[in-house]
C-alpha positions as a printed NumPy array, in Angstrom:
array([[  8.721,  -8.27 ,  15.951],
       [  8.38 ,  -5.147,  13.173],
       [  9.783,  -2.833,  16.031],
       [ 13.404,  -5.088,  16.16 ],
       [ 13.104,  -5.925,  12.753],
       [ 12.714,  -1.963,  11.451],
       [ 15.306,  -0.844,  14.149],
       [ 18.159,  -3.284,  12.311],
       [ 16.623,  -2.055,   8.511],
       [ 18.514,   0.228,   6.159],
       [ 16.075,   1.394,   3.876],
       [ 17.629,   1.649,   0.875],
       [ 16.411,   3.95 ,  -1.876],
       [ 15.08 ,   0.522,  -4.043],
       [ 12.941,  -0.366,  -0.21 ],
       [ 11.631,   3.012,  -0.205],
       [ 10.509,   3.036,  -3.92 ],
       [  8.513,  -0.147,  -3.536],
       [  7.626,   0.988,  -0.229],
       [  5.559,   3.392,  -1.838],
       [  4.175,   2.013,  -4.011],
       [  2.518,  -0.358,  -2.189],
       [  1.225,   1.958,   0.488],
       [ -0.336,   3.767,  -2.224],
       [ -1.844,   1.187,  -3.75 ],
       [ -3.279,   0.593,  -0.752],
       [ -4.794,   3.505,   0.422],
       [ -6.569,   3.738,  -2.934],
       [ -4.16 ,   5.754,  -4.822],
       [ -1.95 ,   3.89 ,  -6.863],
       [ -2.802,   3.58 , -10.645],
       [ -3.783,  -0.64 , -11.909],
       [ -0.477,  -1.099, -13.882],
       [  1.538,   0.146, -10.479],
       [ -0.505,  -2.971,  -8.072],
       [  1.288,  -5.609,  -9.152],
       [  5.159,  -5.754,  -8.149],
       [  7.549,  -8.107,  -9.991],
       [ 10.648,  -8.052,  -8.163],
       [ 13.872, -10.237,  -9.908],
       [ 17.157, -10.259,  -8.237],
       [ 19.847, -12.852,  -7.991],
       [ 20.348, -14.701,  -4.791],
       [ 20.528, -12.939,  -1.654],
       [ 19.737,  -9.371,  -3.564],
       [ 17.673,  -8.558,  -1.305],
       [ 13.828,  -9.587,  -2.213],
       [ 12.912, -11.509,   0.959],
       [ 14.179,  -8.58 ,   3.566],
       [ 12.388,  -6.094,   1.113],
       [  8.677,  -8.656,   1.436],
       [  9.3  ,  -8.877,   5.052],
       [  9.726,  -4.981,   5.352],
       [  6.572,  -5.107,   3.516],
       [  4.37 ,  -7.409,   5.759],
       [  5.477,  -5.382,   8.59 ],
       [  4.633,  -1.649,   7.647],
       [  1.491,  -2.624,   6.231],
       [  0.32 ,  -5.194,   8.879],
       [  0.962,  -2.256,  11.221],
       [ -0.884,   0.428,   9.36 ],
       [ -1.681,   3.585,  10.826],
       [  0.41 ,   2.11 ,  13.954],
       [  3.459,   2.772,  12.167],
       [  3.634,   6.432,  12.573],
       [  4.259,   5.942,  16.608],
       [  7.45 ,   4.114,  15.391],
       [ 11.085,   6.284,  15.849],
       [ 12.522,   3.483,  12.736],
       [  9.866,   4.39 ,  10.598],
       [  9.866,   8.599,  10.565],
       [ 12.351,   8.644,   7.777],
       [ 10.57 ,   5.927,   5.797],
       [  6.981,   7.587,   6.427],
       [  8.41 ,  10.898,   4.913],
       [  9.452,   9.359,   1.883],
       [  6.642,   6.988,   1.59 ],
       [  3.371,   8.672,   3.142],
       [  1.162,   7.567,   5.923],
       [ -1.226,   4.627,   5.474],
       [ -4.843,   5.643,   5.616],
       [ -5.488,   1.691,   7.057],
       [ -5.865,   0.521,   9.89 ],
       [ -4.202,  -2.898,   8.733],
       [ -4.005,  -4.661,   5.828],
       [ -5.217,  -7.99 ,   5.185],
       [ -1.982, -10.239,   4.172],
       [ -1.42 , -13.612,   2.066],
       [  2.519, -15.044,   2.279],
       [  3.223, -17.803,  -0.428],
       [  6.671, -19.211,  -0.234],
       [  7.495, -22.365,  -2.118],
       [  7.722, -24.126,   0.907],
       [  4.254, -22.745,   2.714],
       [  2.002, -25.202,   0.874],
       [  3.578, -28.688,   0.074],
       [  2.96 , -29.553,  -3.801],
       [  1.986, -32.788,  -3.188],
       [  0.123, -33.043,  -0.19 ],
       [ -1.314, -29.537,   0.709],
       [ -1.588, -28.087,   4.297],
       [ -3.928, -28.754,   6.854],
       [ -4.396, -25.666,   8.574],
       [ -5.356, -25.911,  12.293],
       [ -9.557, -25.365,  11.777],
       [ -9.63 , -28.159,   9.262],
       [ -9.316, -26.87 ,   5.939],
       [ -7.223, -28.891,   3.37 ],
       [ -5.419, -26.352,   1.236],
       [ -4.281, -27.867,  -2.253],
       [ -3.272, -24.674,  -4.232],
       [ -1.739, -21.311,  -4.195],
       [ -5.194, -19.916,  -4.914],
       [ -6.474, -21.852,  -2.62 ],
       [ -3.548, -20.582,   0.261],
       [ -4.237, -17.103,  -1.084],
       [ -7.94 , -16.73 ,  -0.359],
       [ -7.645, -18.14 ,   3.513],
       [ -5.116, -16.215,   4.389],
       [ -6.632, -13.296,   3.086],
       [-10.145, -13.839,   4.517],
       [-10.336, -17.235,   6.348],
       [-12.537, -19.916,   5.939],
       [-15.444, -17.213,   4.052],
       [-13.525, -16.004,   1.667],
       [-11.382, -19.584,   0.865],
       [-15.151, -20.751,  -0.09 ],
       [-15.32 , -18.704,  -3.06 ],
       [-12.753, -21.018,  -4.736],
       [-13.123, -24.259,  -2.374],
       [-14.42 , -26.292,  -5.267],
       [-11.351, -24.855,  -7.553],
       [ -9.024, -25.614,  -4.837],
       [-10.083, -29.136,  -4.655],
       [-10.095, -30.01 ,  -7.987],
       [ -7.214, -28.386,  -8.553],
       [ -8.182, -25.879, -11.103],
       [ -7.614, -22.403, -11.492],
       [-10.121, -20.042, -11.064],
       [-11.045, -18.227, -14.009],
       [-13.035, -14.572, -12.803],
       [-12.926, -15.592,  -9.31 ],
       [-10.494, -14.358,  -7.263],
       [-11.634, -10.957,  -7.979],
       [-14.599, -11.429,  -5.491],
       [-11.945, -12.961,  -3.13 ],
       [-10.319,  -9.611,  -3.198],
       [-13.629,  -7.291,  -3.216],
       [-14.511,  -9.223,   0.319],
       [-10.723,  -8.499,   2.137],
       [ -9.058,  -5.398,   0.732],
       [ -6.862,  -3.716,   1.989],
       [ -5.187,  -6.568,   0.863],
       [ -1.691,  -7.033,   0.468],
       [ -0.491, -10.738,  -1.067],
       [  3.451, -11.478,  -1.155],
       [  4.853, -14.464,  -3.56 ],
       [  8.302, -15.329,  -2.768],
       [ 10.006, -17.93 ,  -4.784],
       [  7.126, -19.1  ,  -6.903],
       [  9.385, -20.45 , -10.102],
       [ 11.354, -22.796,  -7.533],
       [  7.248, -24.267,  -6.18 ],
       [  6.138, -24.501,  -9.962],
       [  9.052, -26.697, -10.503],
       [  8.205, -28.639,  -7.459],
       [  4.793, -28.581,  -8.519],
       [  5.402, -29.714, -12.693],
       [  5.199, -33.666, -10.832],
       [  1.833, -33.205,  -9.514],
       [ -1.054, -33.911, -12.007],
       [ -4.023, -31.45 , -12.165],
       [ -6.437, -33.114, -14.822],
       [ -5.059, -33.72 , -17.941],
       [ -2.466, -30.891, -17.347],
       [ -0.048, -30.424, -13.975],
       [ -0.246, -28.35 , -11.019],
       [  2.726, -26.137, -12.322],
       [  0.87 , -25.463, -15.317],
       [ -2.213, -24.052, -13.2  ],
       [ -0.142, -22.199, -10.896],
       [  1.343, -20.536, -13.65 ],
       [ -2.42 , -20.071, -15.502],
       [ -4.035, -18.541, -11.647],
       [ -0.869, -15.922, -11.628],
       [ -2.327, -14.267, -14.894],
       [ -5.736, -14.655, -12.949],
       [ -4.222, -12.994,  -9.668],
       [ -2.279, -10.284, -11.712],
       [ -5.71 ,  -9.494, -13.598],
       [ -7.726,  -9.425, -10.404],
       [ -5.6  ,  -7.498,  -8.594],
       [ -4.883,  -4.711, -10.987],
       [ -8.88 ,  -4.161, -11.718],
       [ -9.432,  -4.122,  -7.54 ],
       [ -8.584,  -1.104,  -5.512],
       [ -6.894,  -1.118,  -2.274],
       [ -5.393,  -4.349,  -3.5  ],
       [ -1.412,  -4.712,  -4.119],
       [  0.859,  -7.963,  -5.443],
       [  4.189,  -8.231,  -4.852],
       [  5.694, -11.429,  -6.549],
       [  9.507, -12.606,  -6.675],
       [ 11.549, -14.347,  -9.197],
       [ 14.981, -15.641,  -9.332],
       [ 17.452, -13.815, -12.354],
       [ 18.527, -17.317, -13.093],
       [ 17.281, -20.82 , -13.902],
       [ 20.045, -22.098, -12.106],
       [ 18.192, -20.798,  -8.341],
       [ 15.304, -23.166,  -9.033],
       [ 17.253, -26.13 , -10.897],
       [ 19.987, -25.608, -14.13 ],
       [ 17.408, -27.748, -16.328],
       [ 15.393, -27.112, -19.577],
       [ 12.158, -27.545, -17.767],
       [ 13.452, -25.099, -14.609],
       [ 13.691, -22.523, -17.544],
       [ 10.966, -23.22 , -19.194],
       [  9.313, -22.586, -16.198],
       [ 10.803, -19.352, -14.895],
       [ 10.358, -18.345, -18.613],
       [  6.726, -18.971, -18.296],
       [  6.688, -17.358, -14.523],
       [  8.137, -13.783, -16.392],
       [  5.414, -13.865, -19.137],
       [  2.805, -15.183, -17.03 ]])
């Protein structure tokens, strides 16, 4: 419930920053290089609280002025100009590596791209990459369309070094699924940055040892940061 949930929130000055940010960026006035968020903290610094602060301001939109826990964030931040935002949440445990998600009209996910698109836009806009979803392959030019058809759009990765490690096991071709997560996040980051009204926010851990104290866990966050 955003009303509980911003009544209990101290909005620190790093919240309001990011804050706006994204509102800008979604009410058209945010420059590319500002659309896409990287946020790395250590454990419990704060990213997830900061995401869910997120979804709920910009779910909201306009609605968030009538608020009393918002005034001080809204002067600080500005107003959004939307009515709502269209929002994709990828966790590392909302789409399972190995067997995809089934969602409740019959689609079977496969990918983060895949997740992405139908959350943004449903079963019309998860079309535009159904073949790459299936497959899986990354899109390569795609998911700017994906965007074009459901901004505002706001999409929020959280945790995606600890999936790609979960995700390294799966084949994808003669490659892995980790390997075309990784390749669709330099996709997403492109498409985003080139759309308007269109915002990224994307976690990662400070550590290797949050997703697994391995070589291939840090090769992985290592390719996460560059990516």
């Amino acid at each position: 419930d955003a009303s509980t949930f911003f009544s209990k929130t101290y909005f620190t000055a790093g919240l309001k920053n990011i804050a706006k940010t994204v509102l800008k960026g979604l009410n058209g006035k945010e420059d590319a290089e500002n659309r896409v968020i990287s946020l790395q903290t250590g454990f419990g610094g704060g990213k997830t609280h900061t995401m869910i602060s997120l979804f709920h301001l910009c779910k909201g939109g306009k609605s968030v002025i009538e608020s009393p826990y918002t005034e001080e964030l809204l002067r600080y931040t500005g107003i959004p100009e939307f009515d709502s935002a269209n929002i994709a949440v990828f966790t590392n445990t909302t789409n399972d590596a190995a067997n995809g998600r089934k969602t409740v009209d019959g689609v079977h996910i496969q990918t983060i791209w895949g997740e992405l698109a139908y959350q943004l836009g449903g079963k019309e806009a998860y079309e535009i990459i159904r073949k790459n979803d299936e497959q899986p392959m990354a899109p390569a030019g795609l998911f700017k369309s994906v965007l074009e058809k459901c901004k505002p759009a706001l999409i929020l990765v959280d945790e995606l070094a600890d999936y790609c490690v979960k995700a390294s096991a799966r084949k994808a071709g003669s490659s892995s699924l980790a390997d075309q997560t990784i390749s669709f996040m330099q996709e997403l980051t492109e498409a985003v940055a080139s759309t308007n009204h269109c915002v990224a926010v994307i976690t990662l851990p400070a550590s290797p040892q949050e997703v697994g104290n391995t070589p291939e866990a840090q090769a992985i966050l290592n390719s996460c940061k560059t990516g």
